[in-house]
N, C-alpha and C positions, 0 to 999 in steps of 0.2 A: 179513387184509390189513394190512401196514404200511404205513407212508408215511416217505420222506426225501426232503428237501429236495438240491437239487443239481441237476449237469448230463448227461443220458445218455451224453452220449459219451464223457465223462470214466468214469462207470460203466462201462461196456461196458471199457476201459480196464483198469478195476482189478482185475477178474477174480471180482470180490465175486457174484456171478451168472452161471448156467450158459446160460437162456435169457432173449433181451429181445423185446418183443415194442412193434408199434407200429403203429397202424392205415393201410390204406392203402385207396386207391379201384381202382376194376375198369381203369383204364389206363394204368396203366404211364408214369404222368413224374414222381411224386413232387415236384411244385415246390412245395408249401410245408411248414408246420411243422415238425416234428423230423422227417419222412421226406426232407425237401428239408437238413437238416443230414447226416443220417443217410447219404443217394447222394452228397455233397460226400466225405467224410471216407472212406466206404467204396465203392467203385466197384461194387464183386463184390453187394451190397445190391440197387443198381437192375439191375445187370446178368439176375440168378434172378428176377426180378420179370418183365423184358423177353422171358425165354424162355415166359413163361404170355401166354395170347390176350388182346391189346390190347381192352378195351370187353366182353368176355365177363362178364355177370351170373351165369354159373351158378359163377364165383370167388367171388362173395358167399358168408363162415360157409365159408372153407377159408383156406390160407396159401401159403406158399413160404417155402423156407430157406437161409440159409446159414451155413456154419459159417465162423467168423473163424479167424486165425492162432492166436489168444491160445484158440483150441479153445471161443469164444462160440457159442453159435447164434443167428440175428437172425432172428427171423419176421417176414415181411411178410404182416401181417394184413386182409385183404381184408372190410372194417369199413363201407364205405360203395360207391356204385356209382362216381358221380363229385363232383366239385367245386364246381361252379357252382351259387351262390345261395345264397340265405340261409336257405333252409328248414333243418330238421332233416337235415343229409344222413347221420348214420349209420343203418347200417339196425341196429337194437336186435336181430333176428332173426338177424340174422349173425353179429353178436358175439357173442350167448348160444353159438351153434352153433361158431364157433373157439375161444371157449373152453373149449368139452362135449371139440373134438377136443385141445387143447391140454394142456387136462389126462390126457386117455388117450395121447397121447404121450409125454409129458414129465413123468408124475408123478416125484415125491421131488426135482427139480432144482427150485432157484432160481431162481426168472422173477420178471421184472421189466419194469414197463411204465410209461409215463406215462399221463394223464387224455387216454385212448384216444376218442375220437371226444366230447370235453368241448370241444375246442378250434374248430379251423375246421369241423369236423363238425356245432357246433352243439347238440353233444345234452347231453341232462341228466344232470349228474353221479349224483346222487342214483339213478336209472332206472340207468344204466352200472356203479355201484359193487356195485349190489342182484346184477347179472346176474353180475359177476364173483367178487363173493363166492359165491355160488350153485355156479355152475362150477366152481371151482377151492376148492372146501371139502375140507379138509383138508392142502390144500398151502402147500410156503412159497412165501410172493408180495407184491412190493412195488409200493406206485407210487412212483414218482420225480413229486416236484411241483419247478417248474423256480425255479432259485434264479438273482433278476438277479445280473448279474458273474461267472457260470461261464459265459461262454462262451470 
């Protein structure tokens, strides 16, 4: 795992990475974090998210895709059920499991992601970093940690 400092969308941008990837809930509105950036900036994002069943739990530990102009692909990673509260909302089980599928997808490409369910999800980086690296062992894979004034 690497880590660079910066702004995803500016990445997604640069072409520097084939797939990105970024945690989302089981319903389809993406209103905050970098997925509430992420449906501003790209429409076609929340749109491939909105055709998968709204509130459906058996989306937890899968994804949805799409592929950008710039020949990106953007997974929407289905990392927690929903939003509300302040508990632990990522499910750690889920995540192990899109990224067991992520990597059997997508090995030898470039992926890249931010501190995926570390944020509003609540979860523990330390437990998140262990799964990822796990998963995606031997692949190239970076986090983007978010640098103020790139937006």
């Amino acid at each position: 795992m690497k880590f660079i400092q910066g702004n995803l969308l500016e990445i997604i941008e640069s072409g520097m990475f084939d797939v990105v990837v970024h945690g989302c809930n089981c319903f389809c509105n993406m209103g905050g974090g970098i997925a509430f950036y992420l449906k501003a900036k790209y429409p076609e994002i929340l749109a491939i998210d909105k055709k998968t069943s709204c509130g459906d739990r058996g989306k937890l530990g899968s994804y949805s895709a799409v592929t950008l102009q710039n020949n990106v692909i953007v997974l929407n990673a289905y990392t927690q059920y929903h939003w509300k509260g302040s508990d632990v909302l990522v499910d750690y089980s889920a995540l192990r499991k899109v990224f067991r599928k992520i990597k059997s997808d997508f090995s030898g490409k470039r992926i890249v992601y931010p501190k995926i369910g570390a944020g509003l999800a609540n979860g523990d980086w330390r437990v998140i970093e262990k799964i990822i690296l796990e998963e995606l062992f031997g692949e190239s894979h970076t986090c983007v940690l978010y640098k103020e004034g790139t937006e």
